[in-house]
C-alpha positions, 0 to 999 in steps of 0.5 A: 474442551479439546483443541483441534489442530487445523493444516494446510491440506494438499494443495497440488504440486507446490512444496510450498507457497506464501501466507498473503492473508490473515483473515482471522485472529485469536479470539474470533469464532469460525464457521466451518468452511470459514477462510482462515487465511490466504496462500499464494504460489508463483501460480495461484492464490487460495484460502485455506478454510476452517474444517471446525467450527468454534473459536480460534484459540491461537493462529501458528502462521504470520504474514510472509511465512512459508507453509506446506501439506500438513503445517499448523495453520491454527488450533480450534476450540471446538464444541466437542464431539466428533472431529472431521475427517481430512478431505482430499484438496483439489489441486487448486493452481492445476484446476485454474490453469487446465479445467474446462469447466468455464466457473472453475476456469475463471476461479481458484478454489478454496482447499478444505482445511485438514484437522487434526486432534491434539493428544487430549483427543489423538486416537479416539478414531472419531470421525465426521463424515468428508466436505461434500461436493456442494460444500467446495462448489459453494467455496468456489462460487464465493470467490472472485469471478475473475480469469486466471490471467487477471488473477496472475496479474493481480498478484503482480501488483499485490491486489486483494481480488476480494476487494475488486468490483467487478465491471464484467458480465455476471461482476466479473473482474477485468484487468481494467478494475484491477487498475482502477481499484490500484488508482484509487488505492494509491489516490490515482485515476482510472489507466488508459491502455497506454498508462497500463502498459507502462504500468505493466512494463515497470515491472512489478517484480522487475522483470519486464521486457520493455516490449509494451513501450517498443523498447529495447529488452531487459537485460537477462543476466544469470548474477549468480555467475560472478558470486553469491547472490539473495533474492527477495520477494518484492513487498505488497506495497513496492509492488503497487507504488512501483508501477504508479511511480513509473507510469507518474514519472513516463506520463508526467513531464516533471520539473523540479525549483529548488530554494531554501526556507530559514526555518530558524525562528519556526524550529525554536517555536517548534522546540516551545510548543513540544515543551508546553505540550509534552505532558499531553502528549502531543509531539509537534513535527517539522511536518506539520509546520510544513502542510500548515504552509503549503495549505496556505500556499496552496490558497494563493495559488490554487491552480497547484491545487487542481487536478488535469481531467483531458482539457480542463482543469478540476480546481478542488474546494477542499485541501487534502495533504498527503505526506510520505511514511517510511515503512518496513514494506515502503512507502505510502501516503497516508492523507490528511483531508481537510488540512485547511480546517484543522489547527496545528495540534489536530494535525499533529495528532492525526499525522502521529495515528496515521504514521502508527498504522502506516508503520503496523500496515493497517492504513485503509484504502480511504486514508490513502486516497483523496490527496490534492497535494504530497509532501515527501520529508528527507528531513532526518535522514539528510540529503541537499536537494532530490526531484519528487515523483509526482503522486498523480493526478496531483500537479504538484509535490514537496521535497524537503531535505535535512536542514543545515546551519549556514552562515547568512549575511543580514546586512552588517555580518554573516550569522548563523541561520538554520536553513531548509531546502525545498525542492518542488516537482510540478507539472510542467502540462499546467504550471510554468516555472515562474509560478513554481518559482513563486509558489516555493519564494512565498512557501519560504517566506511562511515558514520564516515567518510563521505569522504569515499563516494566519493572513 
């Protein structure tokens, strides 16, 4: 059986563009005119189909790379016969910009894929009759409903328009579903025109200029001039969280208590249980001590566990944690729902998943969504004390530092105790510093007593 080689076709007048999507693997069986991966441009984003039917043999493209007319995008293990021929790709980013046709305006095509045959089948002269017209209308009509400024600002955020439901005439998409869909991403509430514009002129690729918040203009500045300079892509995920983080940091009056936790007692109990259960392979973390508390913290002071909905407060009967992942493309927040019902060694175990797939990108926008409450560990990389962004609409977030052994005075002499600094970030909208204050002292007191948990 041969195996066809499938190109990237013309795709107009970019020498290269980006691979955003893979949309299949190796062992999955294609129809033809099945996508097979996404590329975008500075302009545009478009999928490049699958010319043959059969089953992918190996992808020849990753995530990040940089293709062009005529790169192996995949091989095909066909069912034999005739090869298609190479059809001519409409120039999808100039079609999107430029055609008065009202569908092709609102939509990107798809660029029908070229094949080629390998030296087993190279020269046959065999060829299968070009895509007809209606095959590339159907490839447009699948497609997102969406215009091409919504598009563009689509790709600034790094959102998948096939994801997007579509709240406009015929399911077409507005710029406001691609805040919402944002929002539930990265476990937020619907934008305000206000909240977008700043979301906006966070700039997702760093280049607004201010305008949308009357402010002064960024600074244009040519780098290049006072030496060598690299530019780099902002990731996926920088993107996203960039515009959250600014608009939770402009719309959100923070303010941050510091205290310290002697975690003494609990790190030799941490250093027991990992000992006891390294043979089934359960790692146990400062972490999961820490959403162990603040779940009991959070019982005692559930205002730090509402949400603000215009003048009312959303009090949850439910305690979903959130806590910072570092990743090769930056941080995210992987949640753990139910934290209150769960014991020590089923959070240890979850938080140890969730951290696998936030390191390999294959977090679901559902196990990143429904937090009531965040923590963010600097644990052990170092640092004394920081202010926590908030991971809006929650009230509340945890910053937790490198603990340090510091000499405390227990009455009669100064002994060596191991101490863990807190840093608490709260809305200052619902919760005043006293009850901060509280929170953080009795979030201490668990943590250097561990039997505090269970009262």
């Amino acid at each position: 059986m041969a195996n066809i080689q499938i190109l990237v076709p013309d795709i107009g007048d970019f020498d290269e563009v980006t691979v955003i999507e893979l949309l299949v693997k190796a062992g999955d069986t294609v129809k033809v005119e099945q996508s097979l991966i996404t590329v975008e441009s500075d302009k545009a984003s478009m999928e490049i189909p699958s010319s043959h039917a059969g089953v992918v043999a190996s992808l020849k493209v990753k995530l990040g790379d940089k293709v062009k007319m005529g790169s192996l995008v995949a091989e095909v293990e066909g069912a034999g016969g005739a090869v298609a021929a190479a059809a001519p790709a409409p120039a999808a980013a100039d079609s999107v910009a430029a055609s008065s046709t009202p569908k092709a305006a609102e939509q990107s095509g798809n660029a029908p894929a070229t094949i080629r045959a390998d030296s087993a089948t190279a020269g046959t002269g065999a060829a299968a009759p070009a895509h007809e017209p209606a095959a590339q209308t159907a490839q447009l009509a699948s497609l997102p409903n969406a215009s091409p400024s919504v598009r563009k600002y689509a790709r600034e955020l790094g959102v998948p328009l096939a994801e997007v439901k579509g709240s406009g005439a015929n399911g077409r998409i507005t710029e406001e579903d691609v805040q919402v869909f944002t929002q539930a991403v990265m476990g937020g509430s619907k934008q305000t025109a206000a909240q977008a514009a700043s979301s906006k002129a966070s700039g997702a690729g760093g280049s607004a200029d201010g305008a949308a918040l009357g402010l002064l203009p960024w600074p244009k500045v040519d780098f290049a001039k006072f030496g060598p300079v690299e530019r780099k892509d902002l990731s996926r995920i920088k993107k996203i969280s960039g515009a959250n983080l600014h608009r939770n940091w402009v719309m959100i009056p923070h303010v941050t208590n510091n205290d310290e936790a002697d975690i003494t007692d609990l790190e030799a109990l941490r250093v027991k249980l990992n000992k006891e259960h390294e043979k089934a392979g359960v790692k146990f973390t400062m972490l999961a001590f820490l959403i162990k508390a603040v779940v009991a913290a959070l019982k005692k002071f559930p205002e730090f566990n509402a949400s603000l909905d215009g003048d009312q407060l959303v009090y949850k009967q439910y305690v979903h944690i959130g806590f910072a992942a570092d990743t090769p493309n930056g941080l995210v927040v992987p949640v753990i729902k139910d934290a209150d019902k769960k014991g020590l060694i089923d959070i240890a175990k979850e938080m140890t998943e969730l951290s696998l797939k936030a390191r390999e990108g294959k977090l679901k926008p559902a196990e990143m969504t429904g937090g009531c409450f965040s923590i963010s560990s600097l644990g052990g990389i170092g640092g004394t004390n920081f202010t926590p962004i908030i991971n809006a609409p929650e009230l509340a977030i945890l910053g937790v530092s490198k603990s340090k052994m510091q000499p405390v005075w227990d009455g009669k002499a100064f002994v060596p105790r191991l101490i863990m600094p807190l840093s608490l970030s709260y809305d200052h909208r619902v919760i005043d510093g006293a009850a901060a204050a509280r929170f953080n002292a009795f979030l201490g007191a668990v943590l250097a007593d561990f039997r505090r948990v269970a009262l």
